[in-house]
C-alpha beads as a LAMMPS data file, in Angstrom:
LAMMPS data file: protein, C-alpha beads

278 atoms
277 bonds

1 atom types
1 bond types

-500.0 500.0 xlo xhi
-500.0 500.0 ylo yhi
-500.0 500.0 zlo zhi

Masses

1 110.0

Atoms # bond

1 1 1 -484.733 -219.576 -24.140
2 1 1 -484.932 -223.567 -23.460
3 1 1 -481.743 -225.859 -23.320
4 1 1 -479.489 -223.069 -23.638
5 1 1 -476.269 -225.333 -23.422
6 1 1 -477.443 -226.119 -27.133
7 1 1 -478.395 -222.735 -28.337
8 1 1 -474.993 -221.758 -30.705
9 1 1 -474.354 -217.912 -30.266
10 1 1 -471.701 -215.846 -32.533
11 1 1 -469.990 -212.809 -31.534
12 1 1 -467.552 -210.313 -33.130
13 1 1 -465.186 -208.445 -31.005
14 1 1 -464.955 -211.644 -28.100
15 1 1 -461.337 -210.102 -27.556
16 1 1 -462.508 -206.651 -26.589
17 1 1 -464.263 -205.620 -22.923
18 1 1 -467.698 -205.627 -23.584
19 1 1 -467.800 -209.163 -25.532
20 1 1 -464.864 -210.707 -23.149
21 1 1 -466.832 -210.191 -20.343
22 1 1 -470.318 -211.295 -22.041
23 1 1 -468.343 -214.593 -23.184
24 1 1 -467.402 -215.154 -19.622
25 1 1 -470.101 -215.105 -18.254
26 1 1 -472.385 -217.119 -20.433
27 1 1 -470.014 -219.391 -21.880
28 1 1 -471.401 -222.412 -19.646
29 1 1 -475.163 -221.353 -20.300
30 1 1 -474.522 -221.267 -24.404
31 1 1 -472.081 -222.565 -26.872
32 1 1 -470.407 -219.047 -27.630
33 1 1 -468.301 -218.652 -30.901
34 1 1 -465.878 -215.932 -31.105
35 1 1 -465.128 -214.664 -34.732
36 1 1 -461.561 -215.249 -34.929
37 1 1 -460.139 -212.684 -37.544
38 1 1 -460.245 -209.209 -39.185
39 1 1 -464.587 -208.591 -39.742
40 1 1 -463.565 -207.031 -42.550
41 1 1 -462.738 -209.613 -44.186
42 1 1 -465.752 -210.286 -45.808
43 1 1 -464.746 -213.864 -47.206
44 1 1 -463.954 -215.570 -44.297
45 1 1 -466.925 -214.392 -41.960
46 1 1 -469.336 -215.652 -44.890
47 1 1 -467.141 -218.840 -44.623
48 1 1 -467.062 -218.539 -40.845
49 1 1 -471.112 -217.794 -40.850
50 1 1 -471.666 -220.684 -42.987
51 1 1 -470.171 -223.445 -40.908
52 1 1 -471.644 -223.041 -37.610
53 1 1 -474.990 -222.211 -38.039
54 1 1 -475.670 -219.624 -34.998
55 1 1 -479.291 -219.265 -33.288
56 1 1 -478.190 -215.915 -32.168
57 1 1 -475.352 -213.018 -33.085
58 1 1 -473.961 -210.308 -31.050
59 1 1 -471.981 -208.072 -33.046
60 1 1 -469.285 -206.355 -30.640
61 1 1 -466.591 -204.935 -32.591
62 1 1 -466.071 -201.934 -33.744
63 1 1 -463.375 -198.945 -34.249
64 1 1 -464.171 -197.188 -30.762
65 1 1 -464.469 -193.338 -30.085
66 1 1 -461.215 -193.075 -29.094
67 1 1 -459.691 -195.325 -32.253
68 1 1 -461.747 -193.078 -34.378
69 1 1 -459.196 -190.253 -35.794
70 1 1 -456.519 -192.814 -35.700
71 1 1 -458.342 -195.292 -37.996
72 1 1 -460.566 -192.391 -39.721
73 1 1 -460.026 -194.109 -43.046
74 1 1 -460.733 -197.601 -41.923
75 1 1 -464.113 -196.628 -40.162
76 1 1 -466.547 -197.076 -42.753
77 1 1 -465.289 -200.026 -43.599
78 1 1 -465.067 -201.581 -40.483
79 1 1 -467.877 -199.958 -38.762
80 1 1 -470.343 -199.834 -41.208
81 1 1 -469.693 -201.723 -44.252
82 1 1 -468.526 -204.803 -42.323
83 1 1 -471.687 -204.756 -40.159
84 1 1 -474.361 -204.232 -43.104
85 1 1 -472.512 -207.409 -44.334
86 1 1 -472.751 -209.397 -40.822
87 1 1 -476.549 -209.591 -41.344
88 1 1 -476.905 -210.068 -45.169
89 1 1 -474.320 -212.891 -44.719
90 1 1 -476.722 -213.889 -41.880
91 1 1 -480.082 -213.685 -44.310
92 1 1 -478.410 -215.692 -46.964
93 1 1 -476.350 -217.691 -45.362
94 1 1 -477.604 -219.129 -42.053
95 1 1 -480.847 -221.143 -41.905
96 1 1 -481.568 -221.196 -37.926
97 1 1 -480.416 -217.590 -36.987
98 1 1 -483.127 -215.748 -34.735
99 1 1 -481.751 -212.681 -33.632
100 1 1 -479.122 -210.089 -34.075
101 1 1 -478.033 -207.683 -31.864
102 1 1 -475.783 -204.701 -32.740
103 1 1 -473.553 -203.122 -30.259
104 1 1 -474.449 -199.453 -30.683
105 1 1 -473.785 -196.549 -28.207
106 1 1 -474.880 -193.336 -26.639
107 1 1 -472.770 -191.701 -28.876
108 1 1 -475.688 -191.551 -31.514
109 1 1 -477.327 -188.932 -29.333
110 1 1 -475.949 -185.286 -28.707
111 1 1 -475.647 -183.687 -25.550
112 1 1 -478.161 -183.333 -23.037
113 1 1 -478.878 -181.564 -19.824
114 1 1 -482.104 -183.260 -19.292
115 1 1 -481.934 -187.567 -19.000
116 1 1 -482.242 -189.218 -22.641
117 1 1 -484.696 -191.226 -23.465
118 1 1 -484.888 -193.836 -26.947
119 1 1 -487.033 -191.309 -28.718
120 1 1 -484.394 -188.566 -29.106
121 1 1 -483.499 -187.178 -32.151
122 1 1 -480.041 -188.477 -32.790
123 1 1 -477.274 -185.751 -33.272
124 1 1 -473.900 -187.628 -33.269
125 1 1 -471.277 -185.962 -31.189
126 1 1 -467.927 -187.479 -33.475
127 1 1 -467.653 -189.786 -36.283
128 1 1 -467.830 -192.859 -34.015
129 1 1 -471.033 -191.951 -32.803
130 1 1 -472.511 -191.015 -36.487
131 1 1 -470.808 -194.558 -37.780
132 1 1 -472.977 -196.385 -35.564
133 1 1 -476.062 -193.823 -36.266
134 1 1 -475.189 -195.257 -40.116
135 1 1 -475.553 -198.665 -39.293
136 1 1 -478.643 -198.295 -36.659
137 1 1 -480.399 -196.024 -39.525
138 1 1 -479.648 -199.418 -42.403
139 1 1 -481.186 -201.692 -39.155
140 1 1 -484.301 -199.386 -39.122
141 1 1 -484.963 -199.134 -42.549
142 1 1 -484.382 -202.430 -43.656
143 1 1 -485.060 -205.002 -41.120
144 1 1 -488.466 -206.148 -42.361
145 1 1 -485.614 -207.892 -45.742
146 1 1 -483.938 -209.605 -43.057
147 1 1 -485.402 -213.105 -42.172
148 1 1 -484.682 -212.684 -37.743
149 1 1 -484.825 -210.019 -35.749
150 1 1 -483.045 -207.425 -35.101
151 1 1 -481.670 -205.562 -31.558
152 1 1 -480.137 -202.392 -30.868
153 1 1 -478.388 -201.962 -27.626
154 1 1 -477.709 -198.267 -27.148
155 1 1 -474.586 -198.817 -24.063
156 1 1 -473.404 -196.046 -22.502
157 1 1 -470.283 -195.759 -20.390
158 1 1 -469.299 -198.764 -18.699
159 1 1 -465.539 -199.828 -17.348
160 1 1 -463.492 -203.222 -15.909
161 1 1 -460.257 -204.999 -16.172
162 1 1 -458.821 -204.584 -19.026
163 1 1 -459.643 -201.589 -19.933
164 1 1 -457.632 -200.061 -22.852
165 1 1 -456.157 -196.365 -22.317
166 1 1 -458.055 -194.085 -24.464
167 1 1 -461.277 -194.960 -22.240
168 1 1 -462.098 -192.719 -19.390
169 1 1 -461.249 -194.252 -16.572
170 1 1 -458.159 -195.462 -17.577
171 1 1 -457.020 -192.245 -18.222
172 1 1 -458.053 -190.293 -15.611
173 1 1 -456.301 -192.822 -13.131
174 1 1 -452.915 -192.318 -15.149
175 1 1 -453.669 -188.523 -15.226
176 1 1 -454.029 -189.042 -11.618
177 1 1 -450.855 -190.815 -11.177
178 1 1 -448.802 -187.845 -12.324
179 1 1 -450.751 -184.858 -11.067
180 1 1 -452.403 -183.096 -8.667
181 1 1 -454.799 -180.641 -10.607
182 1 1 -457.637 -182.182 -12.624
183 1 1 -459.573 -180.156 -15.357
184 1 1 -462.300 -180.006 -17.579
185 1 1 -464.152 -182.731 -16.145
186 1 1 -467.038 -180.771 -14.034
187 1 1 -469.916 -182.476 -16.368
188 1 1 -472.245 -185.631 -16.403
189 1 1 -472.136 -188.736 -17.452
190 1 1 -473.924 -191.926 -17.126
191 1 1 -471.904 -195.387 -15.956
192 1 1 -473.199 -198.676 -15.593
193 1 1 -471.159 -201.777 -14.851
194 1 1 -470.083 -204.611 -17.409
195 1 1 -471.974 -207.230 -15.428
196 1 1 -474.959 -205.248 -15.981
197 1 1 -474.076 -204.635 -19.332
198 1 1 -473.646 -208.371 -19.804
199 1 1 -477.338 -209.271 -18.173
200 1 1 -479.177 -206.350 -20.669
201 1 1 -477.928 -208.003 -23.638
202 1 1 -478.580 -211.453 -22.237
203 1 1 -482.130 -210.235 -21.544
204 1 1 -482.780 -208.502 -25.197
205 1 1 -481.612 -211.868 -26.383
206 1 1 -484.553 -213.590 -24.232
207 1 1 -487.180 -211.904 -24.776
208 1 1 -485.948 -211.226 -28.723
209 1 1 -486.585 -207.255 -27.785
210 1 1 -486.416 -205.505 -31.243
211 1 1 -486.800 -201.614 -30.040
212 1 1 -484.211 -199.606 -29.671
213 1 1 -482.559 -199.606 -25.725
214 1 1 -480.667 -197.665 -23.319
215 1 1 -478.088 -199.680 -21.664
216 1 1 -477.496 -197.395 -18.526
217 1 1 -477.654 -197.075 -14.975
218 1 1 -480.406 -194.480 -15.477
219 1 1 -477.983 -191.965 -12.859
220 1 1 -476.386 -188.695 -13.933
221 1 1 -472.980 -189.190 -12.217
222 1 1 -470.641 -186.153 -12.193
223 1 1 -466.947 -187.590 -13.755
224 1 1 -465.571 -185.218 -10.741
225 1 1 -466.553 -187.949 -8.580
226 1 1 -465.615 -190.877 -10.819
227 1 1 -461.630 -189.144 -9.995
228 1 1 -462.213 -188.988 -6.649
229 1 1 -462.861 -192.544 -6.084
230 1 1 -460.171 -193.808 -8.474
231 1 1 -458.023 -191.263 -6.290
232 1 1 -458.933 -192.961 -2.993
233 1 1 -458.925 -196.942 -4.247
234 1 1 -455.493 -196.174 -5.254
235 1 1 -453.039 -193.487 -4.746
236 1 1 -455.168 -191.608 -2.431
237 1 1 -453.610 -187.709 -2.430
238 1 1 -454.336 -184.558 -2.680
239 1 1 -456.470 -183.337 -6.018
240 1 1 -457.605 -180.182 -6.990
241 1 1 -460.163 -179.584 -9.706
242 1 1 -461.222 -176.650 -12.005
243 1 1 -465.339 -175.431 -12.055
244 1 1 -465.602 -174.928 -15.651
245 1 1 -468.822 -176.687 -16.674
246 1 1 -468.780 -178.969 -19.258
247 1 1 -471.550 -180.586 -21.875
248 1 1 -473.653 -183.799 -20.423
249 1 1 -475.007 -187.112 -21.816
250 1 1 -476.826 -189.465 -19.363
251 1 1 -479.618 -191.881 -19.921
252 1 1 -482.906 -193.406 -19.420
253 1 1 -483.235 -196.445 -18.260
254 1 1 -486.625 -197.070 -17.678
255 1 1 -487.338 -199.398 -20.806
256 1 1 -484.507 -201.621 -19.643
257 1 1 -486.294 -201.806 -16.388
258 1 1 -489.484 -202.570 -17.953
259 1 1 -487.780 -205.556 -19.396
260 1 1 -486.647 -206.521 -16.424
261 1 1 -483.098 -205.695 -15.020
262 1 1 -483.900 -204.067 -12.053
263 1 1 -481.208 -203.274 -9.781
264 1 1 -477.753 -202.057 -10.821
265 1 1 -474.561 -201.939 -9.435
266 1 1 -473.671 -198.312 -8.011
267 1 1 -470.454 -195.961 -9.086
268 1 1 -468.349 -197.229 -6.299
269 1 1 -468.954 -201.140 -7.796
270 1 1 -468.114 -199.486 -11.036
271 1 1 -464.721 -198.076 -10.709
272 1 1 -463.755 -200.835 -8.163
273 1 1 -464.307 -203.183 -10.899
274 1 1 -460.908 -201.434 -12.464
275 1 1 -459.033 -200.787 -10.247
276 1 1 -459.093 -204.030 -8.419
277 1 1 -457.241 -205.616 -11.178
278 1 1 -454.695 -203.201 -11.255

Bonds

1 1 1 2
2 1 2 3
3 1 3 4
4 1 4 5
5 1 5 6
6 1 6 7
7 1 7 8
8 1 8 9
9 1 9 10
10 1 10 11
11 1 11 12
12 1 12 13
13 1 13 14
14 1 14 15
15 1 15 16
16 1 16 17
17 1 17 18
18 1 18 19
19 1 19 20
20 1 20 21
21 1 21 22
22 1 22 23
23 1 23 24
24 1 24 25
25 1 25 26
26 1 26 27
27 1 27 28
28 1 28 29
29 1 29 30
30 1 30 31
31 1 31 32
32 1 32 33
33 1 33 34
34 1 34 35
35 1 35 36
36 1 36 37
37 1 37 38
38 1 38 39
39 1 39 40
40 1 40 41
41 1 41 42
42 1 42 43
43 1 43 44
44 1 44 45
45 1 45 46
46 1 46 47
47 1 47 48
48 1 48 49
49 1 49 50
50 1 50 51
51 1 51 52
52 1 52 53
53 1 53 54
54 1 54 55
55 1 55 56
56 1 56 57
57 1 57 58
58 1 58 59
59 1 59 60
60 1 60 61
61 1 61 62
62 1 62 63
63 1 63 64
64 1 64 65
65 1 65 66
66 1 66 67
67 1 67 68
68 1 68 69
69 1 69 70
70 1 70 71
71 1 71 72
72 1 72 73
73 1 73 74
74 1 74 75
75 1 75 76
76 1 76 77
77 1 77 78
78 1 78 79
79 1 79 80
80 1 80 81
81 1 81 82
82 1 82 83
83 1 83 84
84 1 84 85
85 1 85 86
86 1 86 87
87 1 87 88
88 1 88 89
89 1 89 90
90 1 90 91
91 1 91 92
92 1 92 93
93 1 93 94
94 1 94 95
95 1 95 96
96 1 96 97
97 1 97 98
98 1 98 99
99 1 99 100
100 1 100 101
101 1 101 102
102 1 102 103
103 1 103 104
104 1 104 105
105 1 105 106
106 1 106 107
107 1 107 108
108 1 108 109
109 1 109 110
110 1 110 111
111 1 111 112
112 1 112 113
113 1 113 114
114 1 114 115
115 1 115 116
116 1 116 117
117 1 117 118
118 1 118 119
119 1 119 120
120 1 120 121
121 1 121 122
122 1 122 123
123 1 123 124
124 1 124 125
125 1 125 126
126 1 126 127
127 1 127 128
128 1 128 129
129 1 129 130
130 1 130 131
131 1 131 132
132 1 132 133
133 1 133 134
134 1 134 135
135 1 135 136
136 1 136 137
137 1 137 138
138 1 138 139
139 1 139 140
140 1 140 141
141 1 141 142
142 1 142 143
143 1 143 144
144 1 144 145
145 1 145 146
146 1 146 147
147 1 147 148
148 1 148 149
149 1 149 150
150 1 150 151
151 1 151 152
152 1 152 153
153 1 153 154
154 1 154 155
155 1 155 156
156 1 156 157
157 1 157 158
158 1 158 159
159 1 159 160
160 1 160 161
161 1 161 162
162 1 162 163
163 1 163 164
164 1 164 165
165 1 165 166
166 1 166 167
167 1 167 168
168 1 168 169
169 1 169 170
170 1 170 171
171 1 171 172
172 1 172 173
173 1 173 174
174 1 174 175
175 1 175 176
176 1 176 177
177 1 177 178
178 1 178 179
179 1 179 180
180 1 180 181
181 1 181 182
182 1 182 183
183 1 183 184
184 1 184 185
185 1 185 186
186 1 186 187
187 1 187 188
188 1 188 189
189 1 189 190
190 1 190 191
191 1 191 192
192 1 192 193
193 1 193 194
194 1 194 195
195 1 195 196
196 1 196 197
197 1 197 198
198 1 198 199
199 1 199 200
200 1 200 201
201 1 201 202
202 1 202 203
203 1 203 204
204 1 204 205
205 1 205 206
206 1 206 207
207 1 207 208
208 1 208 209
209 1 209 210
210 1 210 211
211 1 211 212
212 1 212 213
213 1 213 214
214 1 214 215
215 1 215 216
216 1 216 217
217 1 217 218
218 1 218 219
219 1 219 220
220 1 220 221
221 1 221 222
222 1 222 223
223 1 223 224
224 1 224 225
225 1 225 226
226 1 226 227
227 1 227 228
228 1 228 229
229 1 229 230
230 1 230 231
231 1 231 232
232 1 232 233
233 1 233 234
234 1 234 235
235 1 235 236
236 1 236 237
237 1 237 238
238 1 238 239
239 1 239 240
240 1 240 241
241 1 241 242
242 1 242 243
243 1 243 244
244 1 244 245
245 1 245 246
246 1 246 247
247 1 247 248
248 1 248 249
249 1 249 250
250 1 250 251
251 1 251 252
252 1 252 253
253 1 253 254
254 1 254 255
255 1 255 256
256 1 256 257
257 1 257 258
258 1 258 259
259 1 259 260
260 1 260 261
261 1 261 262
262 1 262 263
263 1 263 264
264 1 264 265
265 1 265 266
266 1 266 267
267 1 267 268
268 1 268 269
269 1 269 270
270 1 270 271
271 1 271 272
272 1 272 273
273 1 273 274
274 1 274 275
275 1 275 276
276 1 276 277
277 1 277 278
């Protein structure tokens, strides 16, 4: 992208982790406008959509897994419907928009003992994960109507400061807090940090990348060791932890490579990116 302090980018969800940090960072490289009410109010983000004319859109927010049974009745609405209405609001109403990118997750696949790659069949594991399979399948289907292109980021777990509780991490390290004995953890998952998170989106933006992408660290890590170092950057005592295997998800990274993000940060960077700001 050339003169990118010119280059107007919108973005739902600015308040939450993932598009906090992503306004942060690029904030001096674009002019970044964060949607400043409900998205489901359909009125004032074709108002809002209108007005400032974006080059690019990255839509962030969403009702997360964990909001999911708590806001069951809202997630259609919010997750789906207001999306869907993001980029026809885009198509009619914005004459220099070049590229969309949705927010999507690795809850659109199932379980996996083997790495995942973009071609999986996708076998959402809760109603988050088939919410975002919804909109990803409307993206798929339709985006030759749609007058830009069209990205789906695929991010799997990532943490930092700021983290709500409901989220892994921030869990486990209040779980931690009040016990000794950990369970039903011994399983696999896949964590990359927020900066890197941050630079994959910036780099789908780039090169306007319109396939389908894992954003991961490409690295099974087991969430047994994810307590351990939350354990030892902050209380630092004595755990104990039940065998019981549990089910896996973990990516593959090697399209985001191909694009070109190269190295990424390791698990210790990861959950030292949370705790730090505790």
């Amino acid at each position: 992208m050339k003169k990118t302090s010119k280059i107007k980018v919108g973005i739902t969800g600015g308040s939450g982790l993932l598009g906090s940090h992503f306004y942060q960072k690029f904030k001096k490289k674009f002019k970044i406008f964060r949607y400043p009410y409900r998205i489901e109010n359909f009125k004032k983000m074709n108002s809002w959509i209108i007005k400032n004319q974006f080059h690019y859109f990255i839509h962030f927010a969403a009702i997360t897994k964990n909001e999911s049974n708590k806001f069951y009745k809202s997630l259609k609405l919010i997750n789906v419907d207001s999306s869907i209405n993001i980029l026809n609001s885009l198509n009619s109403n914005n004459n220099y928009i070049k590229m969309f990118l949705f927010i999507s997750s690795s809850h659109v696949y199932g379980y996996s003992n083997k790495s995942i790659k973009e071609n999986k069949i996708r076998r959402p594991m809760n109603v988050y994960g088939k919410s975002k399979k919804t909109v990803e399948d409307h993206i798929l289907k339709n985006k030759k109507k749609y007058n830009f292109k069209i990205g789906i980021a695929r991010v799997f777990n990532t943490t930092g400061k700021r983290q709500k509780k409901g989220n892994f991490v921030p869990d486990m390290l209040a779980k931690i807090k009040n016990s000794n004995y950990i369970n039903n953890i011994n399983q696999y998952r896949d964590f990359i940090h927020i900066d890197d998170v941050s630079k994959s989106l910036y780099l789908i933006l780039d090169k306007h990348f319109t396939k389908p992408i894992n954003i991961s660290s490409g690295k099974k890590i087991n969430l047994i060791k994810i307590c351990k170092l939350l354990n030892k950057f902050t209380v630092n005592k004595k755990l104990y932890f039940d065998s019981e295997r549990g089910e896996n998800i973990f990516g593959n990274n090697k399209l985001l490579r191909k694009l070109g993000l190269k190295n990424f940060k390791n698990i210790r960077k990861i959950v030292k990116s949370y705790t730090s700001a505790k």
